[in-house]
N, C-alpha and C positions, 0 to 999 in steps of 0.2 A: 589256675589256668583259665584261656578262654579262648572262644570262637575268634577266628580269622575269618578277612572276607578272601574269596580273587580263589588261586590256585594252593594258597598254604594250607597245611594239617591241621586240624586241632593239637593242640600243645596237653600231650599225655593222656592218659583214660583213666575211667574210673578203677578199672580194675590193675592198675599196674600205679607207680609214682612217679613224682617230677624232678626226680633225680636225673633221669636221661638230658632233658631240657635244660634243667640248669648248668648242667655241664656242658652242653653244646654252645648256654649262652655264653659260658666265664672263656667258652674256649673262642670262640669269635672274637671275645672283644680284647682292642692293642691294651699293650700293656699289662694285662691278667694271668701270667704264667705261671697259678698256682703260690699265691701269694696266702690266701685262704680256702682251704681243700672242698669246705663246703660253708658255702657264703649266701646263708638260706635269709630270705627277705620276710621283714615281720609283716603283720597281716592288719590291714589296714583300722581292722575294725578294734581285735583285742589286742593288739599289738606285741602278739605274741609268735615270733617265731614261725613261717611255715615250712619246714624243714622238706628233706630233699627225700624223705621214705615214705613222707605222707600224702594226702590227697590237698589240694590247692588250684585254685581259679583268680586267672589276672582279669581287670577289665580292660579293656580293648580300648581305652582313650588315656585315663592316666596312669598306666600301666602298673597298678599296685596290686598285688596277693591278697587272697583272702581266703581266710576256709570258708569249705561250705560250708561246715553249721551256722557260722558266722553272716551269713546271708539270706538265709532262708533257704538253701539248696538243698532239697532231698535228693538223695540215692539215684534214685532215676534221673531224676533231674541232671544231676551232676553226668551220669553216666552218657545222654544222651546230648549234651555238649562237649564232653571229649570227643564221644565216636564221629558226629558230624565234619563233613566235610565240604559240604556242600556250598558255606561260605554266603548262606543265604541265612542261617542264625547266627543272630550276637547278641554278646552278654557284656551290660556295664552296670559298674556302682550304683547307687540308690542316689549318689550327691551327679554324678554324670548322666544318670539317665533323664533326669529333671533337664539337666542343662539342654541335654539333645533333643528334648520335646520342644524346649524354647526355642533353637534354632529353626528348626524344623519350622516351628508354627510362623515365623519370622520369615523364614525362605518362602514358603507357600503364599504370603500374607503378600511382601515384595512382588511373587511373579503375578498374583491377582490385580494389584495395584498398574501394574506394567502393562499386561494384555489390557484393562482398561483405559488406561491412557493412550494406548498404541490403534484403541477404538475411537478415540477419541478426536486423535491428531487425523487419522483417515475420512472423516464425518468432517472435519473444518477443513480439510484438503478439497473436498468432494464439493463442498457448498462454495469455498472460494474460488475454484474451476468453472461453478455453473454462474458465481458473478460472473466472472471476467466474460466468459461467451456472454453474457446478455449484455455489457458494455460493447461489447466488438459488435453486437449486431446492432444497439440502436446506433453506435456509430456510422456502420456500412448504410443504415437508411437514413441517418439528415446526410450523409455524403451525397444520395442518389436523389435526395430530395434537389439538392444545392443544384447539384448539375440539372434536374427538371426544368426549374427556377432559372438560372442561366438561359437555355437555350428560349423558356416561354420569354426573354428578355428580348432576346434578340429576334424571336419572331414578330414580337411586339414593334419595334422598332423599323423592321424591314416594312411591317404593315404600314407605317403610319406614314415610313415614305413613300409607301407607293399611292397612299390616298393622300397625299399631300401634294402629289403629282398630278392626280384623277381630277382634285379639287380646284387646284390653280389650272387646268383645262378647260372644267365645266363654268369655274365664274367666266373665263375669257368667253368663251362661247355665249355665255348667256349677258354676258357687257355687251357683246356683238350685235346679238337678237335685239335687244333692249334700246341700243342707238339705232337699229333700223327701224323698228316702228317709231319712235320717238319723230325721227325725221321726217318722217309719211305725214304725220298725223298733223305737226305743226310746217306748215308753208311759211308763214310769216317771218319766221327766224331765220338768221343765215345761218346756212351750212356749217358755217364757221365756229357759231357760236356755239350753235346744239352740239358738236366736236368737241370743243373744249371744255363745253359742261359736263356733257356724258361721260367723258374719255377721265377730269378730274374726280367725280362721284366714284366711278367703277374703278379707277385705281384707290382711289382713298379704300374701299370695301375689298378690293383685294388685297393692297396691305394689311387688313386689320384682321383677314384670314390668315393671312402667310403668317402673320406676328404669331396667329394662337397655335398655329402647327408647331412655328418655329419651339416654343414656350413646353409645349406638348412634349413636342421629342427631347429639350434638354432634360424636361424632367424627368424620363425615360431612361435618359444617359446617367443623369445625377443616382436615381435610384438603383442604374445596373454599377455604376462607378461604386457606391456606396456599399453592394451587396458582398463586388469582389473582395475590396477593402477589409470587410466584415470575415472574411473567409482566410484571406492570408493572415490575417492576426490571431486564427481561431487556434493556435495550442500555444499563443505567446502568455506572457506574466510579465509584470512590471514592479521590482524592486526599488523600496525605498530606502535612506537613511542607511545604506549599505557603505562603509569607509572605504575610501578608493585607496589603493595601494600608491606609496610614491616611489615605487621603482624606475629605474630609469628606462628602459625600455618597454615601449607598448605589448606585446610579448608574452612578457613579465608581470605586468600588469591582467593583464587580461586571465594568464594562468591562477592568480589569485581569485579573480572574481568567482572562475569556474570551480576555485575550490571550499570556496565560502558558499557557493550555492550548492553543493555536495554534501556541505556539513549543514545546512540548514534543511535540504530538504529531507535526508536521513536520519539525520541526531536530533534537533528540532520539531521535524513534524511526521518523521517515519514512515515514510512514502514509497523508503524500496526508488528510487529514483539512483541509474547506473549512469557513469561520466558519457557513454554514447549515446543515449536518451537525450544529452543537450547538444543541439544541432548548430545552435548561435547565441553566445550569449557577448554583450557588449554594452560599454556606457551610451548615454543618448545625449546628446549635446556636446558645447566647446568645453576641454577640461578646462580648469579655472588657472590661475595664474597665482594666487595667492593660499599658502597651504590651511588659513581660515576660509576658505570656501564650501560653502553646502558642497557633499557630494551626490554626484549625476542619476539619475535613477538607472538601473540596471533592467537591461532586456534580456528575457531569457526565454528562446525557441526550444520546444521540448518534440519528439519524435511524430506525439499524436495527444488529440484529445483526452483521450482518459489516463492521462501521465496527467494530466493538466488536472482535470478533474478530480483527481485522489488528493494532489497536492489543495486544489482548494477549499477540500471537503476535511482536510486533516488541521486548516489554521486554527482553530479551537485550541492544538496542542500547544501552540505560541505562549500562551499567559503561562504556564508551569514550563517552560524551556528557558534553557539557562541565559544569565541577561543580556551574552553579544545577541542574541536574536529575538531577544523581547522586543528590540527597537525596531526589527523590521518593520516592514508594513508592505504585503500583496496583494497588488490590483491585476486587473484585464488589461489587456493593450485595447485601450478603445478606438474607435474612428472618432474624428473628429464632432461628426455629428453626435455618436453617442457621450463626448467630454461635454459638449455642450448641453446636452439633456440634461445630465449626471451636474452640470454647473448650476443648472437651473433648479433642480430635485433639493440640491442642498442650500440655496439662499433659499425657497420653499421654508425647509426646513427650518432655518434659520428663525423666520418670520415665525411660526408658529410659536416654538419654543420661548420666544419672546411675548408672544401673548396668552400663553400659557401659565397665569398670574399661580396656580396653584406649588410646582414645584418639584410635584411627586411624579413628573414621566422626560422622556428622553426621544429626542426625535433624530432619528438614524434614517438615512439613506442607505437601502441595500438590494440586492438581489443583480443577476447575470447583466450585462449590456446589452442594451435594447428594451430590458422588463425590468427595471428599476423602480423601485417605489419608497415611499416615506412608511418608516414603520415608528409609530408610537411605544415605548415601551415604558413601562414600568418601573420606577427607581426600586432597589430592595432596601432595606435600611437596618 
């Protein structure tokens, strides 16, 4: 016999036999109509017979008989797992009970493992939460910077015309003054002449002021032209070596780009970057005409900066990504001015490397546009 859990009996007691039980089982189960009147289960240990007038204990998992001498069960013992009901003691084998400390120790072991990890995942949830807010905020301040910058632009500008106006006043004025004593002082010259002297002097010196306002304020313009420029390209990328589709509609064409740029910036460089994060993406120049044509470098408008930023801090993963995106290559959408820098940085480079008779370093052009520099490195061997 043995302990049940939940709301069942103890199966017999010590003081009475398992002849009730066994009969109630032969009589539940189909098929058993008294085929064998007393169909007693031998006992696991001596393999002997536990019959249906004697005392006998099942364990509770593979559900085999045993006497209690057979197990170690004294008298009491035995007694007070019949009478229990409580279904808070159980009794198993010596080969079962080992087995259930190992689960046990396995299940316990598991939930420890679990609530660890689930400390774990909460602690990298928390820390990449407080990135992302310190992303958004140094964003929100070069935003507030940009627009300070703007409007000191055009303060700047409105100044220089109004002193460009002040200025071409005061030379008039003071050309004025200057041909009137001029005149006093010389009698001997005609009117005439002294006029056409003074009059070509003091225009020649007020164009050469007007030129340097003029000069002043483009470069003004050039500089606020320049800054804008710098600001609409500020969450662009520029795809290289990317195969254009040769579908027949532009459409078509374009829906591939945007899903080639989905699979690279996901599978490739693991950036978390969703299909509405790209705002504009497109070829740049006339497509070619012949299907051996280099293809076009690829523009891709992403929602905000630090879409941009993850994607350029993740190209490292390029060299272990699979070979259609090995070939990529991602730049900045530069200005003009900063291509031309960045043209200059790298024949720089160029020069160097060439007089660099030793062999052992490498000279790279890198860093954001605008702060570009020659970086020396070190060959590994």
């Amino acid at each position: 016999m043995a302990s049940v859990s939940g709301t069942q009996s103890r199966k017999g007691s010590a003081s009475g036999s398992v002849s009730e039980l066994k009969r109630a089982q032969k009589e539940n189960k189909p098929g058993n109509q008294g085929n064998k009147e007393d169909n007693a289960d031998p006992c696991g240990v001596c393999d002997v017979n536990v019959d249906t007038a004697g005392k006998g204990i099942e364990c509770e998992i593979c559900k085999v008989w045993f006497h209690p001498r057979c197990v170690d069960l004294t008298d009491n013992e035995y007694e007070v797992l019949c009478k229990h009901k409580m279904g808070t003691i159980h009794w198993y084998c010596a080969s079962c009970n080992v087995k259930s400390v190992e689960l046990l120790s396995l299940v316990f072991g598991l939930r420890d493992k679990l609530q660890m990890s689930e400390k774990e995942m909460e602690s990298m949830r928390k820390e990449t939460d407080a990135k992302l807010s310190k992303l958004e905020l140094q964003y929100d301040a070069v935003k507030e910077d940009i627009k300070i910058l703007n409007k000191k632009i055009e303060e700047g500008m409105k100044k220089c015309s109004e002193d460009s106006n002040k200025m071409v006043k005061s030379l008039q004025q003071q050309t004025r003054d200057e041909i009137k004593e001029e005149i006093e002082e010389v009698k001997t010259t005609s009117f005439a002449d002294i006029m056409k002297e003074e009059l070509e002097k003091s225009l020649g010196n007020m164009a050469t002021e007007i030129q340097t306002v003029k000069t002043n304020i483009s470069e003004s313009r050039a500089t606020a032209e320049e800054q804008r420029d710098k600001e609409s390209r500020r969450n662009n990328l520029i795809l290289y070596n990317v195969t254009e589709s040769t579908a027949a509609r532009a459409e078509e064409r374009n829906k591939e780009d945007v899903s080639f740029c989905l699979r690279l910036f996901n599978i490739g460089l693991q950036a978390g970057i969703a299909e509405e994060d790209l705002l504009h993406v497109f070829r740049l120049g006339k497509r070619g005409e012949n299907e051996d044509d280099p293809p076009r470098p690829l523009l891709v408008q992403l929602g905000s900066y630090t879409q941009k930023n993850v994607i350029i801090e993740s190209l490292y993963k390029l060299k272990h990504a699979d070979a259609q995106y090995k070939k990529t290559v991602v730049s900045h959408d530069m200005t003009k001015t900063e291509r031309e820098d960045c043209k200059k940085l790298v024949e720089e480079a160029k020069v160097r490397a060439a007089q660099d008779v030793s062999g052992e370093y490498l000279y790279r052009v890198r860093g954001p546009p605008g702060k570009m520099r020659i970086y020396k490195i070190k060959i590994r061997h």
